[in-house]
C-alpha positions as CSV (number, residue, x, y, z in Angstrom):
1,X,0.0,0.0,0.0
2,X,1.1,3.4,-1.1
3,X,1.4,6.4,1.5
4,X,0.9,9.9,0.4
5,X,4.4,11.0,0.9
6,X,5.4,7.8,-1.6
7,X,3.3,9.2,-4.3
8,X,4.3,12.3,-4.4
9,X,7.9,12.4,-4.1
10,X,8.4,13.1,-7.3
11,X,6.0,16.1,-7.6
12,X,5.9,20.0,-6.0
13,X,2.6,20.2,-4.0
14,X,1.0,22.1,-0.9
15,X,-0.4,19.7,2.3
16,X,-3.6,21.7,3.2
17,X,-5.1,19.0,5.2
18,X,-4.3,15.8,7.0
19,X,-0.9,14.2,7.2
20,X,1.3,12.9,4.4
21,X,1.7,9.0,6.3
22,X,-2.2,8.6,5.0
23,X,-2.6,5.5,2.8
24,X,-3.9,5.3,-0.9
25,X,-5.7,2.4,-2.1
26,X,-5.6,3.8,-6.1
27,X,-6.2,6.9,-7.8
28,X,-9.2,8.7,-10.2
29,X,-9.4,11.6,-11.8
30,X,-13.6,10.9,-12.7
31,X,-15.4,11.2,-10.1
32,X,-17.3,8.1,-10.9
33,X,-14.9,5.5,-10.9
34,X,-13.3,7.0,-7.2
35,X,-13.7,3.8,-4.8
36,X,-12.9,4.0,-0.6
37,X,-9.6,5.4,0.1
38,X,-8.7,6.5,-3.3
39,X,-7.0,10.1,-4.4
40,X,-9.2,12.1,-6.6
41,X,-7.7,14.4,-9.2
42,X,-9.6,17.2,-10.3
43,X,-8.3,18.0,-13.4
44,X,-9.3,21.1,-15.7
45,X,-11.0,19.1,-19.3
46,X,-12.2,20.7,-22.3
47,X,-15.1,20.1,-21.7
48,X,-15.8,20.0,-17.5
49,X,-13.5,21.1,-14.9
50,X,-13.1,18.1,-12.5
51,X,-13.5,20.6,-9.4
52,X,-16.8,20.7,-9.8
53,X,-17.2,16.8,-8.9
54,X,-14.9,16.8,-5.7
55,X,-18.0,16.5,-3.8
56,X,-19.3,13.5,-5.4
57,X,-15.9,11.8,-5.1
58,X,-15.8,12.3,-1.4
59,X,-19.3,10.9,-0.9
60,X,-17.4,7.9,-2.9
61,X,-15.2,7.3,-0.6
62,X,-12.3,10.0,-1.7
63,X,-10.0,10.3,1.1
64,X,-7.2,12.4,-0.9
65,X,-8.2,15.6,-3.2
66,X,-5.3,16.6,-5.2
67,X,-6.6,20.2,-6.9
68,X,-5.3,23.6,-8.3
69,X,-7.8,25.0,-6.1
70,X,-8.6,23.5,-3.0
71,X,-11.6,24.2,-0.2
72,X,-10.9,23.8,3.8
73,X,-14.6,22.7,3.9
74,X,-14.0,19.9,1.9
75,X,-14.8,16.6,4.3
76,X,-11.6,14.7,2.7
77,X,-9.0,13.1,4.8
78,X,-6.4,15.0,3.7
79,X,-5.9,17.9,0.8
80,X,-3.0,18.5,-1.4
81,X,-2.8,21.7,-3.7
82,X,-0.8,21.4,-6.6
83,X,0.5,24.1,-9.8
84,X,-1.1,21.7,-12.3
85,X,-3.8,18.4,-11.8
86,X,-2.7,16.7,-14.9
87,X,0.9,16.8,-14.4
88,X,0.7,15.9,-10.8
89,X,-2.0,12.9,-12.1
90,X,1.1,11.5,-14.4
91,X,3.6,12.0,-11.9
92,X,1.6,10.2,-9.1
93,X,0.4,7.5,-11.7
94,X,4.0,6.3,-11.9
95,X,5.1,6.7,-8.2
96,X,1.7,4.6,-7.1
97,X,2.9,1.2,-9.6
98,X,6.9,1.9,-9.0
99,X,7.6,3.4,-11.7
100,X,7.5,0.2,-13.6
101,X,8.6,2.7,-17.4
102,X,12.2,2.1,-15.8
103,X,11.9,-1.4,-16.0
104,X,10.8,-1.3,-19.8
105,X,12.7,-0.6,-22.6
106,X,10.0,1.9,-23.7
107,X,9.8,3.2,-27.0
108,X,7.5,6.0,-28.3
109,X,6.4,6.7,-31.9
110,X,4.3,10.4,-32.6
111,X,3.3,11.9,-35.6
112,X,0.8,12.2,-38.1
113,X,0.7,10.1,-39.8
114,X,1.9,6.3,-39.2
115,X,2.1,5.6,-36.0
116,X,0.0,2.6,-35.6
117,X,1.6,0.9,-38.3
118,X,5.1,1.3,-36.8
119,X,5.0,0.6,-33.3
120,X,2.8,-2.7,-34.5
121,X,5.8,-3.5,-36.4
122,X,8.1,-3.3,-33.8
123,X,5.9,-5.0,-31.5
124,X,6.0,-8.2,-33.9
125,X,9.8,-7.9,-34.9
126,X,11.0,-7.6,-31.4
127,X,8.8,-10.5,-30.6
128,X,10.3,-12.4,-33.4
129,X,13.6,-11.4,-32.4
130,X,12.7,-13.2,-29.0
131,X,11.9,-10.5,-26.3
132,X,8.4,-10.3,-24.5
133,X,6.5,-7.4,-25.7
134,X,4.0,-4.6,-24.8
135,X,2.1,-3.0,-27.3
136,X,0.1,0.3,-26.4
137,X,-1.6,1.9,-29.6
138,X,-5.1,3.3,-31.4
139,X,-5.9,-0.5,-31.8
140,X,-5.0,-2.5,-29.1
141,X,-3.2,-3.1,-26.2
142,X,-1.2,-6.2,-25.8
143,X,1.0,-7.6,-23.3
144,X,2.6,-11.2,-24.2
145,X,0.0,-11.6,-26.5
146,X,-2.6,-11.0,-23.7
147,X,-5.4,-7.9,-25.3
148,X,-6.8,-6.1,-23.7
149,X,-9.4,-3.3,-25.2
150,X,-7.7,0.1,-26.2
151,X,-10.1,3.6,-25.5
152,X,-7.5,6.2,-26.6
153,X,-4.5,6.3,-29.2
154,X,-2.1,7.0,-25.5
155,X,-4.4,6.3,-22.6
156,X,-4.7,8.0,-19.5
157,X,-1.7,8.0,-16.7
158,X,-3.4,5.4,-14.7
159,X,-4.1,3.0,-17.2
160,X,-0.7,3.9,-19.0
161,X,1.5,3.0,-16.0
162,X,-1.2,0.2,-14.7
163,X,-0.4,-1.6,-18.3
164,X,3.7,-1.1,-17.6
165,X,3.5,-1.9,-14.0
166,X,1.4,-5.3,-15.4
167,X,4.1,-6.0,-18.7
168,X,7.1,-5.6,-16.0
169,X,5.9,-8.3,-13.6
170,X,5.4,-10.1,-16.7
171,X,9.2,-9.8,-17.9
172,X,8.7,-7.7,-20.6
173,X,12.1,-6.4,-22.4
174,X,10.6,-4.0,-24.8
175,X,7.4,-1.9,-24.9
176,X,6.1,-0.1,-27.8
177,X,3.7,2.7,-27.6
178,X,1.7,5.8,-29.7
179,X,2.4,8.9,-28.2
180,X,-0.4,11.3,-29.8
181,X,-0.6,15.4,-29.1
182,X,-3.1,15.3,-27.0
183,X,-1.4,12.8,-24.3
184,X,1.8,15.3,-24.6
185,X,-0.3,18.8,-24.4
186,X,-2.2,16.8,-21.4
187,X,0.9,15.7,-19.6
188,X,-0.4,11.7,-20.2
189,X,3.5,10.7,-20.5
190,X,5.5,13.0,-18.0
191,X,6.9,11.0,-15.3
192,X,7.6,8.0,-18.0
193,X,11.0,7.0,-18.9
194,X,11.4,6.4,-22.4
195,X,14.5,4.7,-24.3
196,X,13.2,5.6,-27.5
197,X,11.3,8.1,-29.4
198,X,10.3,8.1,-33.3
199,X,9.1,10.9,-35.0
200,X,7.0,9.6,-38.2
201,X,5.8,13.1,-39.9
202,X,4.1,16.4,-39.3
203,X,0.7,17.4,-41.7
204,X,-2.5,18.8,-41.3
205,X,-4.4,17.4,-37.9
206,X,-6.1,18.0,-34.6
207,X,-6.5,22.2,-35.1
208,X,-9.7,21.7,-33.5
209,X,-7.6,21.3,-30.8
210,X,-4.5,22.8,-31.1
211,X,-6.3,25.8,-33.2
212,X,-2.9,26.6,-34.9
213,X,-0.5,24.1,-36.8
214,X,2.5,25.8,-35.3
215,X,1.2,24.7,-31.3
216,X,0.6,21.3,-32.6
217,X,4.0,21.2,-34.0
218,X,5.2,22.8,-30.7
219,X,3.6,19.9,-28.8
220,X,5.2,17.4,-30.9
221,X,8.5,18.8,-30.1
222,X,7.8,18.3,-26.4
223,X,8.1,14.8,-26.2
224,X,11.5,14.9,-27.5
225,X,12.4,18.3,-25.5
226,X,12.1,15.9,-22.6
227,X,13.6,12.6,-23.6
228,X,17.1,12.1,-21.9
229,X,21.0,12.1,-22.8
230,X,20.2,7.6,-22.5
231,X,17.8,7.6,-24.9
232,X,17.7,8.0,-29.0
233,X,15.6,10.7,-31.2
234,X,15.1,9.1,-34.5
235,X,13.3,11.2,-36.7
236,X,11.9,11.5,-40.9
237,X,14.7,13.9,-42.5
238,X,12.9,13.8,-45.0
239,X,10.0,15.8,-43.0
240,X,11.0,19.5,-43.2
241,X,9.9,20.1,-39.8
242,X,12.7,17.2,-38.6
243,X,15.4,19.8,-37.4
244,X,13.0,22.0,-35.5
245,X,11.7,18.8,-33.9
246,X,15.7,17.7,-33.0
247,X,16.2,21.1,-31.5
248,X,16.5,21.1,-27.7
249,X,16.6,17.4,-27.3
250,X,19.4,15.8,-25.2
251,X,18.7,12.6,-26.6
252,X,21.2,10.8,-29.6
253,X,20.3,12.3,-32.5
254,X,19.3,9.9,-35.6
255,X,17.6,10.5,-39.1
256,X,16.2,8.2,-41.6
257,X,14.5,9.0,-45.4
258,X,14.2,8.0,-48.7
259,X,15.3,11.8,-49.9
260,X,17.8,13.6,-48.1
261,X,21.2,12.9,-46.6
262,X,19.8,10.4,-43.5
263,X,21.9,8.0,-41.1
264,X,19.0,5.3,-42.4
265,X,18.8,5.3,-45.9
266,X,16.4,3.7,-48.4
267,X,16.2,3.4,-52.1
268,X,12.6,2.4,-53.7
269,X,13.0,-0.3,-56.2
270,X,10.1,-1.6,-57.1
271,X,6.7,0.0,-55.8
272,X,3.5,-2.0,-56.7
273,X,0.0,-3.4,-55.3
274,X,2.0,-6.5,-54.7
275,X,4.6,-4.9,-52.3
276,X,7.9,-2.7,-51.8
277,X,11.1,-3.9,-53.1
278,X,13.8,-1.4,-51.5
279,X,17.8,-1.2,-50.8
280,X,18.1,-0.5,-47.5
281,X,21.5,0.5,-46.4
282,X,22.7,-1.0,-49.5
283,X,20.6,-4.5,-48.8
284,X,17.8,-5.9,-50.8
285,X,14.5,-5.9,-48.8
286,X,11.2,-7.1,-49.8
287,X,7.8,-6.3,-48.2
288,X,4.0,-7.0,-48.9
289,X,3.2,-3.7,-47.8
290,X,2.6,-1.1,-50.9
291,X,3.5,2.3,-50.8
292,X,5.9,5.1,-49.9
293,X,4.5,5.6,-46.9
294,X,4.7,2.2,-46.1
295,X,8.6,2.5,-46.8
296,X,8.6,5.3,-44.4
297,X,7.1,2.9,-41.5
298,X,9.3,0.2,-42.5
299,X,12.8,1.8,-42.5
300,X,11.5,3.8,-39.3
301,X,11.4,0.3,-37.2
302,X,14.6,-1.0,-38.7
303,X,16.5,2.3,-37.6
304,X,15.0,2.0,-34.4
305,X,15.3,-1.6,-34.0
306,X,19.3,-1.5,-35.0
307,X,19.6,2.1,-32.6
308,X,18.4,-0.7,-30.2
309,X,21.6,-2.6,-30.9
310,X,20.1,-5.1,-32.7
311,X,21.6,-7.1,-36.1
312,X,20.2,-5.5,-39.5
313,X,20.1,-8.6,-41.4
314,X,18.7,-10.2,-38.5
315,X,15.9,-7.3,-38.6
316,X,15.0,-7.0,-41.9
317,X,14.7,-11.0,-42.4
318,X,12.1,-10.5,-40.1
319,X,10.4,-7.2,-41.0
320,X,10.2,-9.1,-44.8
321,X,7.4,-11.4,-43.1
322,X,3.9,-10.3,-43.3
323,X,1.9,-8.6,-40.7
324,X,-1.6,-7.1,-41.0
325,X,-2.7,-4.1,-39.0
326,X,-5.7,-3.6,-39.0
327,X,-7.3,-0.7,-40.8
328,X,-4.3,0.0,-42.9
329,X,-4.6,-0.3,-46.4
330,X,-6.1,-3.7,-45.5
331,X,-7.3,-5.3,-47.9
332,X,-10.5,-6.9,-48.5
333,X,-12.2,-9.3,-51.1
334,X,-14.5,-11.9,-51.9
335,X,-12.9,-12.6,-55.5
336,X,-10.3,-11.0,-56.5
337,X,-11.2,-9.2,-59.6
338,X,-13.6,-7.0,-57.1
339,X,-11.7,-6.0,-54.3
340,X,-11.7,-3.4,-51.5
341,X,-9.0,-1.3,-49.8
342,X,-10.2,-0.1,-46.2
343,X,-8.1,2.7,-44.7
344,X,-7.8,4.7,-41.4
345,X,-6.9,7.7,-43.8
346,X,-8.6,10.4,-42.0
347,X,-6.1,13.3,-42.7
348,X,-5.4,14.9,-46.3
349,X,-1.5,13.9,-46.3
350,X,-2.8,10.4,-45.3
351,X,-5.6,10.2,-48.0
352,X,-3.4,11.4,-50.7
353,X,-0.8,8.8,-49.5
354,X,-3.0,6.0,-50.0
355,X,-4.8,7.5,-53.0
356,X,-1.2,7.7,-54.8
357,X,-0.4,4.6,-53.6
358,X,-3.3,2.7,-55.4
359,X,-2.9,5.2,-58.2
360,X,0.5,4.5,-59.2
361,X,0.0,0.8,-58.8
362,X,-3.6,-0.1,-60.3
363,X,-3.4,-1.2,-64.3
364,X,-5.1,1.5,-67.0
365,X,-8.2,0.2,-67.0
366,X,-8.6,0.2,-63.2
367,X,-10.9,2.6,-61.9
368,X,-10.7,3.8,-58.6
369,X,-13.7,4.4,-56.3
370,X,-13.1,6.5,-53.2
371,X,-15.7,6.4,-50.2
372,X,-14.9,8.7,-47.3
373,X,-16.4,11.7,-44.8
374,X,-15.0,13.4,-42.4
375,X,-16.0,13.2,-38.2
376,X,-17.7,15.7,-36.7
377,X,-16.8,18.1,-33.8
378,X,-13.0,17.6,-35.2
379,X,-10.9,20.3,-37.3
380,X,-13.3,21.7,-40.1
381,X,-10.1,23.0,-42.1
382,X,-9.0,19.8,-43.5
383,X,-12.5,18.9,-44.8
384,X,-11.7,20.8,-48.4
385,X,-8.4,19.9,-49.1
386,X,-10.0,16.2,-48.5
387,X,-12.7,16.9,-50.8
388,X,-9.8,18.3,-53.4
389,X,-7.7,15.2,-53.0
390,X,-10.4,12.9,-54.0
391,X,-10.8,14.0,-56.8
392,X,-7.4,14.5,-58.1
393,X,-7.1,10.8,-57.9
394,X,-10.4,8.8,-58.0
395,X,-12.8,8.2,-61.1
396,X,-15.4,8.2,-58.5
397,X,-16.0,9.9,-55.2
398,X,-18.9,9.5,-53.1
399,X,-18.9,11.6,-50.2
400,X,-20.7,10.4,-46.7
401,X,-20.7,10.1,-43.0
402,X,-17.7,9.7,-40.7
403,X,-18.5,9.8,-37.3
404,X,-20.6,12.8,-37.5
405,X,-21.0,12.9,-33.7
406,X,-23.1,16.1,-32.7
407,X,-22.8,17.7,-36.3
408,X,-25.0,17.3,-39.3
409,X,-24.0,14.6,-41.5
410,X,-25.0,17.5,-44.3
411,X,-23.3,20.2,-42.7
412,X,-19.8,18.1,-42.5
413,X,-20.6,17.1,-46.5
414,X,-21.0,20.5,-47.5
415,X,-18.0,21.2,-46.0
416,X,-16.2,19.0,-48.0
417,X,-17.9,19.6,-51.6
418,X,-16.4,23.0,-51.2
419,X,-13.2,22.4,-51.9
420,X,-14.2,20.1,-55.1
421,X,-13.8,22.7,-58.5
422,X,-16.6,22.6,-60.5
423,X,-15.5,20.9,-62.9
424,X,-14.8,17.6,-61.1
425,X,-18.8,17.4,-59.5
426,X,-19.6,15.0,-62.0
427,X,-17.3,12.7,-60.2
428,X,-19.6,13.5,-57.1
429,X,-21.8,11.4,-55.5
430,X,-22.9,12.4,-52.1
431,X,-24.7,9.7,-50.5
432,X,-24.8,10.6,-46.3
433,X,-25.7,7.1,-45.1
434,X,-22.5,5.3,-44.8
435,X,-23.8,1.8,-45.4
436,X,-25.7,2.9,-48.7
437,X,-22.5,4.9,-49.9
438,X,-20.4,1.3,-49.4
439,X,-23.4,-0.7,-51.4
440,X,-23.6,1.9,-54.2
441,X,-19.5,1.5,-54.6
442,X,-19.9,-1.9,-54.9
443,X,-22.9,-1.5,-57.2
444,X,-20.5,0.9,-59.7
445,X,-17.5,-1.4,-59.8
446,X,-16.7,-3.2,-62.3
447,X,-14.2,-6.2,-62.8
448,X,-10.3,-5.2,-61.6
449,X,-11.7,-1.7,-60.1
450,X,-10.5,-0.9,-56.8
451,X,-12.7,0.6,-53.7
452,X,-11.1,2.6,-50.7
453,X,-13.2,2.9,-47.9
454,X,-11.2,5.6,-46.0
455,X,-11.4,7.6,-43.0
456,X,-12.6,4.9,-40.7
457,X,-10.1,1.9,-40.5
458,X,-10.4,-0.2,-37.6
459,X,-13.1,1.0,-36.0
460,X,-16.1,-0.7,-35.3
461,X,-19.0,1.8,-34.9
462,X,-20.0,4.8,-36.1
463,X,-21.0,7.7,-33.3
464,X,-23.8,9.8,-34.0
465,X,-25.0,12.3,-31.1
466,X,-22.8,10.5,-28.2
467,X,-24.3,6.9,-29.1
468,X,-21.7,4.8,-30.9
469,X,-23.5,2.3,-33.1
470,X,-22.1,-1.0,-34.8
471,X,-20.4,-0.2,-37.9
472,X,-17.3,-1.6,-39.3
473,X,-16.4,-1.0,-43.0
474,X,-15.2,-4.4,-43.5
475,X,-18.1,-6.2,-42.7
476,X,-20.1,-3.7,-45.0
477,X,-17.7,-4.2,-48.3
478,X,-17.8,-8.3,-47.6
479,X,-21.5,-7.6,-47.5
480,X,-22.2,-6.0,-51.2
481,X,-19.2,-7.1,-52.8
482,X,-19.6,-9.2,-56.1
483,X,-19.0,-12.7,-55.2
């Protein structure tokens, strides 16, 4: 059992009440899941302010309130005021499971684009190369092949540190986990120690929440800003925001690219539907996966993988064999001749990545059929330049729902049909019902044409005014595709 003083050693704070030898059975920062003898956290959201609910998580059974402003009257055991919930939350998190990051040899991928893809592949190659694994990313969390469900692309510092305390005790050498701008600007991974940090690429994302591309570019910075002289910074050279992203770090500096002078160089061969041939570091290397973003992810997680000391022929024998992730550019079928792509693509440098991709590879007298929309209550920006991208490379577009959450499906489609010139409409369909916009694809395909279902990926529902209903893209191309 933890004490008070034990979980906060590591973090500045004010005793108001009660006595720091107090003991804490586990922490909360919702008020709903606060049990007897827990610490509650109010933490400031964007959309409540968790000091509103310190009330209802003493008449839980809060014995600790850790806030930024704190109330005498409160009937709590003890009171702690601290400069900022969230960081103290983290900090705490990874004092109350003993620090169990340190035990890890914890690698963190951010970006844009391409994170699930890469620390997926790193979770299998290490495997392969005979270490227990963790996994933490947007689809699942896995520990020794143990899965558990996964809620948030970098879950919450209780969860987060509950998952490393578990893969330690489990002998994991090597964890692998997506560190996304939210979990940085929220303080999710202060208090973590991290071997290892990938930077993938920088576009267009998340200025719904960062309002300006220059604060999310900021926050992406931070991760590496606070990685140590022990561990490595391996980032994209061929990203132009790479050097501003190296700047303050104290970490070994490492680049890898396809274009400019790297430490990890690749060299595309071949680049077809059927997979990537590629020199890397003057070695052949073939892969199943398609695309130069796809060589991106790859030569990401053999740079990491040999900044981990490991052997490179050893690595890429391994990264050769196949592994699906689910969601990306996965592909689907019945018979062959009518075939889906389904893609988390949900960003323009992403959709245009994918639409290249298929556009490059497909034969003369494949057409492509895009189906995509954008979510709702999420950055309205991107929603033209989406729009735009279809059309540049599809023979058909049909333009639906995404997650429309508490916005019109209309309003969210009008959105995007702005940024389509007028003379590419006639490629336009706009059909707002997702499941009818997926049938009528199938309906226009004809043999060897290609349908990407983009925006969704992996997941399996679509939310529509805070109810998330049953809806998985895969399941609805196997449906109406042509047996």
């Amino acid at each position: 059992m933890k004490t008070i003083q034990d979980i906060f050693r590591t973090t500045d704070f004010r005793l108001i009440k009660g006595n720091l030898q107090q003991e804490i059975k586990g922490l909360a920062f919702d008020s709903r899941k606060v049990e007897e003898g827990f610490a509650f956290f109010a933490i400031r959201g964007t959309q409540t302010d968790g000091h509103q609910y310190v009330n209802q998580a003493i008449s839980k059974g809060a014995s600790l309130i850790v806030a930024e402003e704190t109330d005498k009257n409160w009937e709590a055991g003890a009171i702690i005021q601290v400069a900022d919930s969230n960081l103290a939350l983290s900090l705490a998190s990874s004092a109350f499971y003993d620090f169990p990051s340190e035990k890890l040899n914890l690698i963190g991928v951010t970006g844009t684009n391409g994170k699930t893809t890469t620390v997926t592949l790193l979770y299998h190659l290490f495997k392969g190369l005979g270490y227990s694994c963790g996994l933490i990313s947007t689809i699942r969390v896995l520990i020794n092949d143990k899965e558990y469900p996964a809620t948030h692309t970098t879950p919450d510092p209780v969860q987060l540190n509950s998952f490393f305390r578990q893969m330690a005790d489990e002998n994991c050498s090597f964890a692998f986990m997506e560190v996304s701008s939210h979990a940085i600007a929220q303080k999710r991974i202060n208090g973590l120690a991290f071997k290892g940090g990938i930077f993938t690429n920088i576009t267009h994302d998340h200025l719904d929440y960062h309002l300006t591309f220059r604060n999310y570019l900021e926050t992406k910075k931070k991760f590496f800003d606070n990685l140590d002289k022990t561990a490595f910074s391996l980032v994209n050279a061929d990203d132009r925001n790479s050097k501003f992203i190296l700047q303050n770090t104290l970490a070994v500096k490492k680049t890898f690219g396809l274009k400019n002078p790297a430490d990890f160089k690749a060299k595309i061969i071949e680049n077809s539907m059927n997979g990537l041939h590629l020199k890397i570091d003057d070695t052949d290397f073939y892969s199943e996966k398609p695309g130069v973003f796809n060589a991106y992810n790859l030569l990401g997680v053999y740079a990491a993988a040999v900044m981990c000391g490991e052997d490179k022929y050893k690595i890429l024998e391994l990264l050769s064999r196949p592994v699906d992730v689910d969601g990306r550019f996965q592909l689907v079928f019945k018979n062959p001749q009518y075939r889906g792509i389904v893609d988390y693509a949900h960003t323009p440098d992403a959709l245009e990545n994918v639409l290249k991709t298929i556009s490059n590879a497909r034969e003369k007298t494949q057409k492509i059929i895009t189906v995509f929309g954008c979510g709702g209550n999420r950055d309205k920006t991107k929603r033209p330049e989406m729009g735009k991208i279809s059309v540049i490379y599809s023979d058909k577009v049909i333009v639906t729902s995404d997650n429309p959450r508490d916005e019109d499906p209309q309003d969210i489609i009008n959105n995007i049909l702005e940024g389509i010139p007028s003379g590419e409409m006639e490629k336009v369909l706009v059909i707002a019902d997702r499941e009818q916009a997926i049938k009528t694809a199938c309906m226009l395909a004809q043999s060897g044409d290609i349908i990407l279902l983009a925006g969704k990926g992996h997941e399996t529902y679509q939310e529509i005014k805070g109810v998330k209903h049953h809806f998985d893209d895969r399941e609805i191309l196997l449906k109406y595709l042509k047996s």
